[in-house]
C-alpha positions as CSV (number, residue, x, y, z in Angstrom):
1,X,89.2,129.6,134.7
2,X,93.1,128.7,135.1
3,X,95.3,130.8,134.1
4,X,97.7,130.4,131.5
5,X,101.4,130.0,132.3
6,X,103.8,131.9,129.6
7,X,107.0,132.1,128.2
8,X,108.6,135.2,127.3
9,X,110.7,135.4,123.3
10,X,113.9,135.9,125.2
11,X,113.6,133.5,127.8
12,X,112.5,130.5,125.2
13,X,115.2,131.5,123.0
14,X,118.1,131.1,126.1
15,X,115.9,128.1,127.1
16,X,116.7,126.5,123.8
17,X,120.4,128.1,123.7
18,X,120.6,126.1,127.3
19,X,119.6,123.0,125.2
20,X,116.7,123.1,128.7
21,X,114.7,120.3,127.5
22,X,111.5,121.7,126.0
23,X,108.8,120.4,123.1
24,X,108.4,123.9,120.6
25,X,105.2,123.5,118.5
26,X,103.8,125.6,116.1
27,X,100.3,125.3,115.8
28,X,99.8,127.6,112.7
29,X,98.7,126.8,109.8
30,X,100.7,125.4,107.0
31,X,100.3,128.5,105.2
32,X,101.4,130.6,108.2
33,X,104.6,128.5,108.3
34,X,106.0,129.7,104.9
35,X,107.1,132.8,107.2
36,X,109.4,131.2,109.3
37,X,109.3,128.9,112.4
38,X,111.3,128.5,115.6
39,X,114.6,126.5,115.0
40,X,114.0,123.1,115.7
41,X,109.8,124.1,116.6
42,X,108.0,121.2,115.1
43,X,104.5,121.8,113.3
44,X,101.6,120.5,114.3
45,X,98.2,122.8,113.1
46,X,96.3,123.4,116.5
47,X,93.3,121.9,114.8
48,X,95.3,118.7,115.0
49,X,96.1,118.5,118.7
50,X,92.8,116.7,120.4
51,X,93.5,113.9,118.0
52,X,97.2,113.9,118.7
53,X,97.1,114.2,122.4
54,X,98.5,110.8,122.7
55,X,101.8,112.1,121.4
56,X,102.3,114.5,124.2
57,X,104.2,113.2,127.7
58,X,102.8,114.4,130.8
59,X,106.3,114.8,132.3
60,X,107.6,117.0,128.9
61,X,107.7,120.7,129.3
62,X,105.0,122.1,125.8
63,X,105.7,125.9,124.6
64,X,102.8,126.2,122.3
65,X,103.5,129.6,119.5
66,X,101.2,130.6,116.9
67,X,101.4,134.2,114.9
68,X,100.6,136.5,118.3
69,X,99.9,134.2,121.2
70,X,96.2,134.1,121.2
71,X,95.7,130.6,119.3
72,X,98.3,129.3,120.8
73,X,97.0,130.4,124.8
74,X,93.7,128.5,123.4
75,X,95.5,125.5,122.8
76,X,97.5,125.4,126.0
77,X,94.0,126.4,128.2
78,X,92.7,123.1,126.0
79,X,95.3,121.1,127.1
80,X,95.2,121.8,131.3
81,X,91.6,121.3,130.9
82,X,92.8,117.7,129.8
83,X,95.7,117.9,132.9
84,X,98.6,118.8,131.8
85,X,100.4,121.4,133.8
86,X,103.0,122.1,131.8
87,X,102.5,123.6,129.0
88,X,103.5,127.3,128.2
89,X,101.9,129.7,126.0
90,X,104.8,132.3,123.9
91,X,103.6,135.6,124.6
92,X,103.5,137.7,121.9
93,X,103.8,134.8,119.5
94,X,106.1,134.6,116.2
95,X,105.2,138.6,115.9
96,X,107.1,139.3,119.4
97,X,110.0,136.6,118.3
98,X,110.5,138.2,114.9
99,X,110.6,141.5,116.4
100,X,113.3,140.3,119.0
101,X,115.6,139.8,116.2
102,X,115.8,136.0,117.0
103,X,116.6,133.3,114.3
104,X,114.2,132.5,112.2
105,X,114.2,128.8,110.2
106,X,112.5,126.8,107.7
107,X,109.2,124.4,108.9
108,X,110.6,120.8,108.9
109,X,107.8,118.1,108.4
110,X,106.4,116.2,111.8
């Protein structure tokens, strides 16, 4: 089993600051969203990613974030089993980035 690579809250969030180039999604549900998403995180419901794997680049860096990390580790294990290498899993999830004190915004439709 690989193992996943992650991303700590306050590393993504200087990441981001940086303007590093990085892909934020939020693979919650739209539900789940209501509470607040990444600034500039786009949604896309992790149910939804085998039949939109064509929209990901192989040369893009992926943070994946669902409520606590644990969907979102699924979905990047999913997606080195398909090859990619670089996708990161946000420890802790939306729970740990809420909990940093780090800006929270509204979902914007994909």
């Amino acid at each position: 089993m690989s193992l996943i690579k992650e991303i700590e809250v306050t590393e993504l969030a200087q990441s981001l600051e940086q303007g590093d180039k990085l892909r934020v999604i939020d693979i919650r549900q739209p539900a789940e969203l209501n509470s607040g998403i990444i600034p500039g995180a786009e949604a896309m419901p992790m149910h939804l990613i085998p039949l939109r794997m064509n929209e990901f680049k192989r040369d893009e860096t992926l943070v994946f974030v669902c409520r606590s990390g644990a969907r979102s580790a699924q979905a990047c294990m999913f997606l080195q089993q398909q090859g990619f290498d670089n996708v990161l899993n946000l420890r802790g999830g939306m729970i740990a980035w809420a909990g940093s004190g780090l800006e929270i915004g509204l979902p914007r439709a994909v």
